[in-house]
N, C-alpha and C positions, 0 to 999 in steps of 0.2 A: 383520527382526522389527519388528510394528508397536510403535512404544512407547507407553505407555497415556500419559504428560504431552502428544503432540500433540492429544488431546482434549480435554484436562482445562485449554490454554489458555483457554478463555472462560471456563471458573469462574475460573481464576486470575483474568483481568484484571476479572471481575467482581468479587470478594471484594475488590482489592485498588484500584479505580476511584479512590476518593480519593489515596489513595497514591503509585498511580500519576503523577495530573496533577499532583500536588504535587514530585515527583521529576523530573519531564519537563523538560528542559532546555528554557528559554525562549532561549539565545543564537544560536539559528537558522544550525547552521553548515552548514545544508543550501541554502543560500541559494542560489549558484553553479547548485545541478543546479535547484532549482525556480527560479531564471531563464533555465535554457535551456528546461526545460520549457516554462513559457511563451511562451519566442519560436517554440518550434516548434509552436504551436496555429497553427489555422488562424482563420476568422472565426468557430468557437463555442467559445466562449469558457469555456462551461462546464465544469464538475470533477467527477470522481467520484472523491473521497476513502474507498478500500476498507481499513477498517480505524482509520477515521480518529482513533481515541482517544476525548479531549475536547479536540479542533480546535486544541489549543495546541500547539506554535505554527503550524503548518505551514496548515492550516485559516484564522486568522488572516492569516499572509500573504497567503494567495491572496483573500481575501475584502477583504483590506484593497488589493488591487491591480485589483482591481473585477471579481472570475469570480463567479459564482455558484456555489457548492460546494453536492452534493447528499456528505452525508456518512453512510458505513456502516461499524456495528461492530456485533460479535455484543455487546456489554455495553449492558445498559439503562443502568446509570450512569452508564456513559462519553457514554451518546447525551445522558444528559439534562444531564449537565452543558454540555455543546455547544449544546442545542437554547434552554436558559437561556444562555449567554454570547453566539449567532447567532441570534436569533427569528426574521431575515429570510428563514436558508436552509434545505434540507433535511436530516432526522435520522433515519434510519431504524436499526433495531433489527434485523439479518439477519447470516447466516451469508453471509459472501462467497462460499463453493463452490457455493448452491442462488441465488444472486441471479438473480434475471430482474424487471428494473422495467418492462420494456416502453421503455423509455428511452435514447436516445442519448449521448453527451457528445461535447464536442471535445478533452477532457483526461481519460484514465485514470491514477490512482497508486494505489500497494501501496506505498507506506514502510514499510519495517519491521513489517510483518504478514503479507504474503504468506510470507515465509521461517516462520513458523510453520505451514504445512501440510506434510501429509506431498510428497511426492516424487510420488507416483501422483495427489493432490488437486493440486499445483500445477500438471501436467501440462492435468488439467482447465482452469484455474482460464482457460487460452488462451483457450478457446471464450466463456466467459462476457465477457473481453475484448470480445475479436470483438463479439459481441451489443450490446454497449453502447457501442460505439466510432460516430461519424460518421465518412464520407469525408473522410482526411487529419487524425484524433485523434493526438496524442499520447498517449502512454505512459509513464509512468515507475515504474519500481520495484527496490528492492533484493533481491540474494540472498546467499548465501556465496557464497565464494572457488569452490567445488571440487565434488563431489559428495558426497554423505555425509550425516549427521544428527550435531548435537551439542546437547546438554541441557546449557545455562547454567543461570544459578539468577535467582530476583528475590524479595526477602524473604524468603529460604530452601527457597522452591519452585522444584520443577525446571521449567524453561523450555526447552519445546521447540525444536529449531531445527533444517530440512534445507535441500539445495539439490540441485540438478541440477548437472552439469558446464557450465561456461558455451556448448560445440559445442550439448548438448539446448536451452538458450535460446534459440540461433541457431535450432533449425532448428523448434522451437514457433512461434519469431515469423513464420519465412519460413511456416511452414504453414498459419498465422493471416492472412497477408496484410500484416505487421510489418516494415519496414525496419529494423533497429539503424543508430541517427544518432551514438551513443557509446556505449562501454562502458568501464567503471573498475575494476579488479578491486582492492578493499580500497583507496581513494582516500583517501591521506595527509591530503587538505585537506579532507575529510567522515570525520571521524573512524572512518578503515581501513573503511567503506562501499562493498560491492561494487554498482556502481549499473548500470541499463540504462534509455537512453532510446531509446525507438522510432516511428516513426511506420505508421500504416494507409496502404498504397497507395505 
């Protein structure tokens, strides 16, 4: 059954944009993966931040480790508070399932936004990779544990949340052209963070 909160994500994190950045943990215990992330870039260097909030912190890091972050989120507010804290990089305002920028990177992530589409859009969500990815990009992005869909809450709205079984992410990436370089399922030391890093090629 489709559930009607996996659409009703964008208004959520729009309604709640302030809130949100303000609530957003700044102690970056994602540190570890967005340092292997980055070693497995190739010579471009650049980032495509799908989902990327208001750049804090994760945005921040990479921007302060010298990538050039092109960052997308379906929230106007979230872009513009990013677009005001990083004037140097890019901020677009898009629905990551319809993205086509015409554009390359050497670094794709999905932190904790990709697990808000359904199952059938995440599936999608491969190809639009693919598109955007240069020869030997990295990849990084979190899912759940298992297959299934669960509705968390955030400021008393329900928050949607599905995954695939970690075998369909395997074989998305291999079909994409995706090597899996590690996988973590609920990673103790990224706060129970089921992560995937992959590279093209």
């Amino acid at each position: 059954m489709h559930h009607p909160s996996a659409e009703q994500i964008i208004a959520l994190y729009e309604r709640h944009a302030e809130a949100w950045d303000g609530d957003r943990g700044r102690s970056l215990f994602e540190r570890s993966w967005l340092d292997r992330f980055r070693a497995a870039l190739g010579a471009d260097r650049s980032i495509l931040d799908l989902g990327c909030g208001s750049g804090e912190p994760i945005a921040r890091y990479l921007i302060e480790n010298g990538h050039p972050v092109t960052g997308v989120d379906s929230s106007p507010s979230l872009i513009g508070i990013a677009r005001a804290r990083f004037p140097g990089h890019d901020w677009i305002v898009a629905d990551m399932r319809r993205l086509d920028l015409g554009t390359r990177f050497g670094g794709l992530m999905a932190w904790n936004s990709f697990f808000h589409l359904t199952r059938a859009d995440q599936r999608a969500m491969f190809a639009v990779f693919r598109a955007h990815a240069t020869a030997g990009a990295a990849l990084l992005f979190t899912s759940g544990p298992a297959d299934g869909e669960a509705i968390g809450a955030y400021r008393g709205e329900p928050l949607y949340h599905a995954s695939l079984a970690p075998d369909a992410y395997r074989v998305l990436l291999a079909e994409h052209g995706f090597v899996v370089l590690d996988h973590v399922a609920e990673d103790e030391a990224c706060g129970r963070h089921t992560v995937w890093l992959a590279r093209l090629g």
